[in-house]
C-alpha positions as CSV (number, residue, x, y, z in Angstrom):
1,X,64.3,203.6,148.4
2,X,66.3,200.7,149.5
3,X,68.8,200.7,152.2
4,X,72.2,200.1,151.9
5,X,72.3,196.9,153.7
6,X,69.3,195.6,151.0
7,X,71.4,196.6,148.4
8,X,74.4,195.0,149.3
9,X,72.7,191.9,150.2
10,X,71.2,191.7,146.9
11,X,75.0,192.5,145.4
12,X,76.1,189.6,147.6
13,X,73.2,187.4,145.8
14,X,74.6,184.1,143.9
15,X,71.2,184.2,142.2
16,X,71.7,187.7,140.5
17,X,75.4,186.6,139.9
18,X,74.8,183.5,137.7
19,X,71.5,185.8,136.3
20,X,74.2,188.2,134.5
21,X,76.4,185.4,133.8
22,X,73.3,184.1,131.6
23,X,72.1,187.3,130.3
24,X,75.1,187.9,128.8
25,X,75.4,188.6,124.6
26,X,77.1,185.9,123.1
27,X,77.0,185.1,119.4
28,X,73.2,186.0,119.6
29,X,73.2,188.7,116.7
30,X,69.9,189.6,117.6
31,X,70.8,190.6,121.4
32,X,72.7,193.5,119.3
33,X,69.6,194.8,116.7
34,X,66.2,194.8,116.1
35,X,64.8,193.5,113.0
36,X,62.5,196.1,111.1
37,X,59.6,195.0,109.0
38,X,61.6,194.1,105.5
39,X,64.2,192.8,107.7
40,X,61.9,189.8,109.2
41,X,61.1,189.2,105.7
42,X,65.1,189.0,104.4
43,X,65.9,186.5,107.7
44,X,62.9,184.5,106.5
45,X,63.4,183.9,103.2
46,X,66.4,183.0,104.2
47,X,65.2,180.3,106.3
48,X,63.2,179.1,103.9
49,X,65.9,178.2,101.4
50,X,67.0,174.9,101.4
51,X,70.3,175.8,99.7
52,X,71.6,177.9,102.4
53,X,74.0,177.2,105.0
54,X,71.2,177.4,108.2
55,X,72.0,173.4,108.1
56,X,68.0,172.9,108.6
57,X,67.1,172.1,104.9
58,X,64.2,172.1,103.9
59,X,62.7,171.4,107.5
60,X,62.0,175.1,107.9
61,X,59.7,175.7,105.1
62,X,57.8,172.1,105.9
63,X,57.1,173.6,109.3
64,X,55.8,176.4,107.6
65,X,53.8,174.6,104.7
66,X,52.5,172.1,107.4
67,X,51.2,174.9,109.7
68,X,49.2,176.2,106.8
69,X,47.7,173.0,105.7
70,X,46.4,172.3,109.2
71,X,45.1,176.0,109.8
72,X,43.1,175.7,106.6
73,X,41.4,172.5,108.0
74,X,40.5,174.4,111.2
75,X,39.4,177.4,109.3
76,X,37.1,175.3,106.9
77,X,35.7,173.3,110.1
78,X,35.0,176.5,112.0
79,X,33.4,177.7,108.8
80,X,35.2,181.1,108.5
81,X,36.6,179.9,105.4
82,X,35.3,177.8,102.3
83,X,36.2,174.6,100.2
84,X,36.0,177.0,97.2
85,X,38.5,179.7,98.4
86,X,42.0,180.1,97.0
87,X,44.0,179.1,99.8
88,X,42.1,175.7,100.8
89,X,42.5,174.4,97.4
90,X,46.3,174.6,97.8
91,X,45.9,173.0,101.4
92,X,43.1,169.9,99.7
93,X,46.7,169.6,97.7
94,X,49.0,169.0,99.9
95,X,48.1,167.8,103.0
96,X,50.3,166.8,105.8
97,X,50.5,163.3,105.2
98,X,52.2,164.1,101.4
99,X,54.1,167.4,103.0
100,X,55.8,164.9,105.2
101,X,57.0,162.4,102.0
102,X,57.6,165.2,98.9
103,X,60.8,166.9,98.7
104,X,61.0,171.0,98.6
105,X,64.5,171.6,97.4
106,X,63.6,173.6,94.0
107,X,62.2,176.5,96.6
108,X,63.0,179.7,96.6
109,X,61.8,182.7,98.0
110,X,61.9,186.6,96.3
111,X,61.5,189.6,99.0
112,X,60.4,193.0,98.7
113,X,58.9,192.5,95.3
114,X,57.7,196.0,94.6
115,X,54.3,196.0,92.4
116,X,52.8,198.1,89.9
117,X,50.3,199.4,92.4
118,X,53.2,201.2,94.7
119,X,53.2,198.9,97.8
120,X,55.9,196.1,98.2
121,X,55.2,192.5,98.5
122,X,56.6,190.8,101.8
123,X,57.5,187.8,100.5
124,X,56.7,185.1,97.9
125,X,57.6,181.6,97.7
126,X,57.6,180.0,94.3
127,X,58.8,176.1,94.4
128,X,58.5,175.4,89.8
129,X,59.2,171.9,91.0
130,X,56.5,171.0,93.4
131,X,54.1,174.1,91.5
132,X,53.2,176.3,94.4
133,X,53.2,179.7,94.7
134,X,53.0,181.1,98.5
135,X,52.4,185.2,99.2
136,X,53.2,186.2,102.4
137,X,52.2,189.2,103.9
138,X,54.7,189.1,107.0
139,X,53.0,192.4,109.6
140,X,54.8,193.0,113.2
141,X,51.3,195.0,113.4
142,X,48.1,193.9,113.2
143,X,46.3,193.3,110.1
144,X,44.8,195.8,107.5
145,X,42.0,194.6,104.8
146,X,43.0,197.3,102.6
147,X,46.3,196.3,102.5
148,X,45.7,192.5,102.1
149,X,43.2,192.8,99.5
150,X,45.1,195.0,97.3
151,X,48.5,192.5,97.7
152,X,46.1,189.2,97.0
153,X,44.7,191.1,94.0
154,X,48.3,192.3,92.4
155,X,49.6,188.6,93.6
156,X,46.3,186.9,91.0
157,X,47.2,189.6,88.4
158,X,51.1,188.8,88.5
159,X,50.2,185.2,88.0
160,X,47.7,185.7,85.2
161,X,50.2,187.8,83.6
162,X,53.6,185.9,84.1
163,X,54.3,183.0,82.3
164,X,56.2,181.0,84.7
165,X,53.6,181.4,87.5
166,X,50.6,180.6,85.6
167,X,50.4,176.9,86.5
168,X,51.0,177.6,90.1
169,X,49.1,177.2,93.0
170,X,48.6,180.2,94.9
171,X,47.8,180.2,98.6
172,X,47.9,183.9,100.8
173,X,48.8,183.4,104.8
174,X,49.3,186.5,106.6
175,X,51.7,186.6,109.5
176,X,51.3,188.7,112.7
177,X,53.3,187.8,115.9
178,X,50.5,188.4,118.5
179,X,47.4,187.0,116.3
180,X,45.0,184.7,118.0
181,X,42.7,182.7,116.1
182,X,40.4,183.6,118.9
183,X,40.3,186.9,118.2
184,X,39.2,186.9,114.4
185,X,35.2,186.8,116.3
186,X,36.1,190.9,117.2
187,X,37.3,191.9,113.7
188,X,35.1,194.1,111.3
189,X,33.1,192.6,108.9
190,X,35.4,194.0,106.2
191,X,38.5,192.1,107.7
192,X,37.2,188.9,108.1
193,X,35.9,188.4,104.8
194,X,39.3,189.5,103.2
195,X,40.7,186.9,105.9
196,X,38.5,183.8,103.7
197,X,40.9,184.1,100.8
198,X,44.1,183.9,103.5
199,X,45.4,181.6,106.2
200,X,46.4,184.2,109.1
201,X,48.7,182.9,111.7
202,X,51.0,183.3,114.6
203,X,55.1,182.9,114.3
204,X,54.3,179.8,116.3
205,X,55.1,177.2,113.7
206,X,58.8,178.7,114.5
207,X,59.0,176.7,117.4
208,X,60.2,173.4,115.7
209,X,62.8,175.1,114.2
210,X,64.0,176.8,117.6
211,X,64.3,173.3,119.1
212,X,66.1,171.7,116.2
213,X,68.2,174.4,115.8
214,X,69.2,174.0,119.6
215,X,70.4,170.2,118.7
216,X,72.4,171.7,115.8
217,X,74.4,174.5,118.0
218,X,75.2,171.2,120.7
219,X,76.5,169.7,117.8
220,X,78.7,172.3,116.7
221,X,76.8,174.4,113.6
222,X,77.5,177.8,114.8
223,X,74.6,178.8,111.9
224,X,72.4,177.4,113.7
225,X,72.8,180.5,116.5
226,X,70.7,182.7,113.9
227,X,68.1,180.2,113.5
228,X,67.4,180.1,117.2
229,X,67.8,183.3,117.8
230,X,65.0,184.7,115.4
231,X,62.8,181.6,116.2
232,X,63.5,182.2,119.9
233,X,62.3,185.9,119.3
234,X,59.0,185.5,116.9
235,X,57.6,182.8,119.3
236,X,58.6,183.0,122.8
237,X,59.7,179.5,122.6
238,X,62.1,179.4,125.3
239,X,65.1,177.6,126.0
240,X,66.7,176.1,128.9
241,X,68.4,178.7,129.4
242,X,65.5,181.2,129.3
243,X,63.6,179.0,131.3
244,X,66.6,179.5,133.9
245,X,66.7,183.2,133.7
246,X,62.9,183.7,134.1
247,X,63.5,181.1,137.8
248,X,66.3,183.8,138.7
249,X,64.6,186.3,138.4
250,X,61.9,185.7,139.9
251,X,64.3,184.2,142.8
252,X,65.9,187.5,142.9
253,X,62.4,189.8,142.8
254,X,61.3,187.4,146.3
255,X,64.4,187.6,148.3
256,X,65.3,191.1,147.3
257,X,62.1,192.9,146.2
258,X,63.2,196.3,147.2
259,X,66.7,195.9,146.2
260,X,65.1,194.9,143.0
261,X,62.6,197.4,142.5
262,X,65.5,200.2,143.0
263,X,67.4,198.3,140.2
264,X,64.4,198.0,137.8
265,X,63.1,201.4,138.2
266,X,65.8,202.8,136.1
267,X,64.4,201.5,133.1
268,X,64.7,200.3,130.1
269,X,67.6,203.1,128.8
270,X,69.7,202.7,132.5
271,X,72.5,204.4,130.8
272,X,71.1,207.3,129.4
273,X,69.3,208.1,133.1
274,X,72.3,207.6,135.1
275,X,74.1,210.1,132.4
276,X,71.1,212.4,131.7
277,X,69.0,211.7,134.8
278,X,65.7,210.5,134.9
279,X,62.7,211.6,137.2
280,X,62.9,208.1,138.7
281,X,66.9,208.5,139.5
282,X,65.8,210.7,142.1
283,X,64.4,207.6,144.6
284,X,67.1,205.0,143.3
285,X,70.6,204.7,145.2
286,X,73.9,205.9,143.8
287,X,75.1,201.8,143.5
288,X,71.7,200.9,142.2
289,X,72.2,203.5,139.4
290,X,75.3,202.6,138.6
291,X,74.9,199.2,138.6
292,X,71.5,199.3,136.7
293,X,73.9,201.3,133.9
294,X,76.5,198.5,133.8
295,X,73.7,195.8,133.6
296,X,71.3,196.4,131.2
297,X,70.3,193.3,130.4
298,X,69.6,192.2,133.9
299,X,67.6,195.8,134.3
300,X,65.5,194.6,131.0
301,X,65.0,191.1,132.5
302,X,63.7,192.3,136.0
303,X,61.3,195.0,134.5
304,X,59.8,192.1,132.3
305,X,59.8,189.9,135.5
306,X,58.3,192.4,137.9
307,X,54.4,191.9,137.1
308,X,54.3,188.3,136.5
309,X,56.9,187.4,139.8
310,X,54.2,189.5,141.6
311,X,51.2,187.9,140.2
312,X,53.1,184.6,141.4
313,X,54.0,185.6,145.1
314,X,50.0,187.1,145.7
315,X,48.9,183.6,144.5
316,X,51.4,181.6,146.7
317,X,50.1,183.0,150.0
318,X,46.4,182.4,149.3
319,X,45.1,179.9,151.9
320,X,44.0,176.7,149.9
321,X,46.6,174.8,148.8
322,X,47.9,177.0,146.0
323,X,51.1,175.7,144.8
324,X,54.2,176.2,142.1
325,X,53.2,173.1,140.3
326,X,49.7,175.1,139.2
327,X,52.1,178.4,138.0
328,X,54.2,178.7,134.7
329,X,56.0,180.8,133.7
330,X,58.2,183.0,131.0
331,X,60.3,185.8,130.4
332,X,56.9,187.9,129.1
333,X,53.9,185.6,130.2
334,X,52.6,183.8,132.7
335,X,50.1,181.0,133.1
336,X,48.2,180.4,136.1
337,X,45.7,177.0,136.9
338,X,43.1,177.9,139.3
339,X,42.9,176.0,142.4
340,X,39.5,174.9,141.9
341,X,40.6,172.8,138.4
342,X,43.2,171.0,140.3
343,X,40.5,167.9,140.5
344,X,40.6,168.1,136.6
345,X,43.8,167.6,136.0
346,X,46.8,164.7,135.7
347,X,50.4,165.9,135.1
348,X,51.0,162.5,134.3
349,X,48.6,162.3,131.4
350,X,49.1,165.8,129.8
351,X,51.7,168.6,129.8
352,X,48.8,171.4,129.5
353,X,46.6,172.8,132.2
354,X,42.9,171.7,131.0
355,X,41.9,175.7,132.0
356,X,44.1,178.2,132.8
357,X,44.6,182.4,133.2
358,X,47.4,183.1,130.5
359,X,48.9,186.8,130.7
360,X,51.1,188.0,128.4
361,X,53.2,190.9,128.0
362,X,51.8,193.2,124.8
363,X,53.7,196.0,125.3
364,X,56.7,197.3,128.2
365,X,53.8,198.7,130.8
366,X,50.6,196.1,130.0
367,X,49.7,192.7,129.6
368,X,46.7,191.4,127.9
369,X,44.5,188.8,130.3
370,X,43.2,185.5,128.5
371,X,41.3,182.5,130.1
372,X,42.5,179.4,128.4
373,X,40.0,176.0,127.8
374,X,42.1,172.3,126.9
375,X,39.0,170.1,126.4
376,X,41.8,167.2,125.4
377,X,44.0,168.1,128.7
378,X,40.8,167.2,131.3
379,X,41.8,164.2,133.5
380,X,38.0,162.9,133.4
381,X,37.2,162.7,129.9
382,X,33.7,162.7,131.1
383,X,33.8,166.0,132.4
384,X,34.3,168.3,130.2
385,X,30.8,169.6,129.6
386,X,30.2,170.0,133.2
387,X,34.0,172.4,132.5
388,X,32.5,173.7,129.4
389,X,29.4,174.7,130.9
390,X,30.9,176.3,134.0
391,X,33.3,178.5,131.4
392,X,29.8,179.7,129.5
393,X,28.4,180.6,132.6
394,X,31.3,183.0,133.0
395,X,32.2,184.1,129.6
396,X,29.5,182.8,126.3
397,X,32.1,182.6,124.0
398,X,33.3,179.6,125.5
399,X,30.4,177.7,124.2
400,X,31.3,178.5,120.8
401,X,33.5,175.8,118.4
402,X,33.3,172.8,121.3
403,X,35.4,170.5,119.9
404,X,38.5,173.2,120.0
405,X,40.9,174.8,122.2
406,X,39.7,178.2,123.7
407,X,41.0,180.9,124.5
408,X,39.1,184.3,125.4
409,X,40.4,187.8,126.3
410,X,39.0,188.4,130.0
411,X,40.9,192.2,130.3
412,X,43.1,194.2,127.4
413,X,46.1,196.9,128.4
414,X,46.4,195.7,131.9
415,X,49.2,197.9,133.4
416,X,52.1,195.7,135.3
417,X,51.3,197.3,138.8
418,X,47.4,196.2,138.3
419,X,48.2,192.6,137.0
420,X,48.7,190.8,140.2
421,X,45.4,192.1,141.7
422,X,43.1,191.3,138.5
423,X,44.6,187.8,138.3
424,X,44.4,186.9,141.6
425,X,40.3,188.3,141.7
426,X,40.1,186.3,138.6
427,X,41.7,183.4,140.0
428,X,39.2,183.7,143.1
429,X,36.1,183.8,141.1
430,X,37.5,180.8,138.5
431,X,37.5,178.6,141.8
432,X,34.3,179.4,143.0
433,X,32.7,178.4,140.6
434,X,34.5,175.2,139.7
435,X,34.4,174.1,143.2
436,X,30.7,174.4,142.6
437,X,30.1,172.8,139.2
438,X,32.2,170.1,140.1
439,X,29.9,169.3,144.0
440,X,26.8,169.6,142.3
């Protein structure tokens, strides 16, 4: 338990002050709810109309028909998909060079449609104008192949039998917040074929919006909120201010860990277990219980802090020139360069670590551990077999698809208290043997 002179010198803290100053609900709608599935789909479609008064036109949508053009590419290249399947002859149609010139006005997007076969589909995108038809499957889980097939199969039959879609070009992408790319090599044979016909993805072609959408608040469209809001929250694009309360935090987890630890061990529901009582009350301080039930937000924002700030602070008293500059970090991740790639890398000449540990919050008590390979962020062009080889050595996969980005899951369900011990051995090993590949 803290003492009382650790909690009132973290009350006293200007770091925790100006930490609930910037934690605090504004206009943010989405601080207030949580969007359920058919939700997601009703903000969406709503981004995607041009018409409505978002104030980002059509931009929304082009990010969105952009990112599916490109993934096709990379799908067709990595051969997991083929020149003959549905979706890559919409993307051979509109590439990004005439996505970037064509106007997308006439869209419009339906939600919800329920189909003859009982199940409801997400979302459909039909431009008459441009003659597209896009089905999106929009999961917050992960992906099932019965339930793709039989919406792609009522989607082909709906077009064959409607009129006004008939001349359409049809493309399926299926939507999943925490998909990887990487990790379509450990699906089931059954999923991955039913994957050919779509174009799965990420929320990460959200992140332009996010950022225009910021410009747009500074210059007064108060619409614009939303945009950022949801973007903000599919994505973990973060912004300034984020970026800000993620330093605080992890400011106020160094200088005050106990204080912090009493505070954060209330949970995420600080008001019901101050009023109801918790198991955990019984260690934590009458003011840290109060003052955990006042400020939930800053509760929330040092529970998400308290894994990655430690994985940080074990890494920055190892002996070998360990440093801030090879840590970054978020609300829920964290992204860690070994010491032994420093040689490889030039901030100057690229914003990305050329290999990295990336963790990542997948639920409120574990992370999932990936090791991240940027052949195009290696300072010595020349080297990045000798790095490439070096990654095979320690995970095979990393040989596979050389000319991409790589990114491989090292551990799954890592709990928070675990984290900074598994990174750090991790972190160890990683520099060992790049201090070795690269002297040889």
């Amino acid at each position: 338990m803290a003492t009382p002179r650790e909690m009132a010198e973290f009350f006293r803290d200007e770091s925790l002050a100006e930490l609930q100053e910037r934690l605090k609900i504004g206009d943010g709608l989405l601080d207030v709810i949580d969007l359920v599935e058919n939700q997601h789909s009703a903000v969406m479609a709503w981004l995607f109309d041009p018409r409505e008064g978002h104030g980002q036109g059509d931009s929304i949508l082009r990010d969105f028909l952009t990112h599916v053009s490109d993934q096709a590419v990379k799908r067709w290249a990595k051969k997991v998909s083929k020149r003959t399947d549905i979706t890559q002859g919409f993307a051979r149609n509109w590439a990004v060079q005439r996505l970037q010139t064509a106007s997308l006005g006439a869209a419009f997007a339906v939600t919800e449609f329920s189909s003859a076969v009982g199940n409801r589909l997400d979302l459909l995108i039909i431009d008459p104008e441009n003659r597209y038809l896009i089905a999106v499957e929009n999961k917050i889980a992960r992906f099932k192949v019965e339930q793709l097939k039989r919406y792609r199969e009522y989607v082909l039959k709906l077009q064959k039998d409607t009129p006004a879609l008939q001349n359409l070009q049809v493309a399926f992408v299926a939507l999943a917040r925490d998909f990887d790319p990487d990790d379509e090599d450990g699906f089931d044979d059954n999923l991955r074929e039913e994957l050919r016909h779509w174009i799965p993805s990420s929320y990460d072609w959200l992140k332009a919006g996010a950022r225009r959408a910021e410009l747009h608040i500074q210059r007064g469209n108060a619409a614009a909120r939303l945009v950022q809001d949801y973007c903000q929250r599919q994505t973990g694009w973060q912004s300034p201010n984020d970026i800000e309360c993620a330093r605080l935090v992890a400011q106020v987890w160094t200088k005050h860990p106990a204080a912090a630890a009493a505070v954060a061990g209330m949970g995420r529901k600080p008001q019901k277990a101050w009023v109801f009582g918790s198991k955990t009350r019984a260690n934590v301080s009458p003011s840290a219980q109060l003052y955990a039930a006042q400020n939930q937000a800053v509760v929330a924002a040092l529970i998400d802090g308290r894994g990655f700030n430690s994985v940080r602070q074990q890494l920055l008293q190892k002996n070998g020139h360990f440093t801030e500059d090879m840590v970054n970090y978020g609300r829920t991740w964290i992204d860690v360069m070994p010491r032994g790639v420093l040689p490889l890398y030039d901030l100057d000449a690229s914003d990305y670590f050329p290999v990295f540990l990336n963790a990542y919050r997948t639920s409120e008590t574990t992370s999932r551990v990936r090791l991240v390979f940027r052949p195009g962020s290696v300072a010595n062009r020349g080297l990045e077999e000798t790095v490439r080889r070096a990654l095979t050595e320690f995970k095979p996969d990393f040989g596979k698809m050389k000319n991409y980005n790589r990114r491989v899951v090292l551990k799954e369900s890592v709990a928070n208290d675990d984290l900074p011990a598994i990174m750090a051995k991790y972190e160890d090993d990683l520099t060992s043997r790049f201090q070795r590949a690269l002297n040889t």
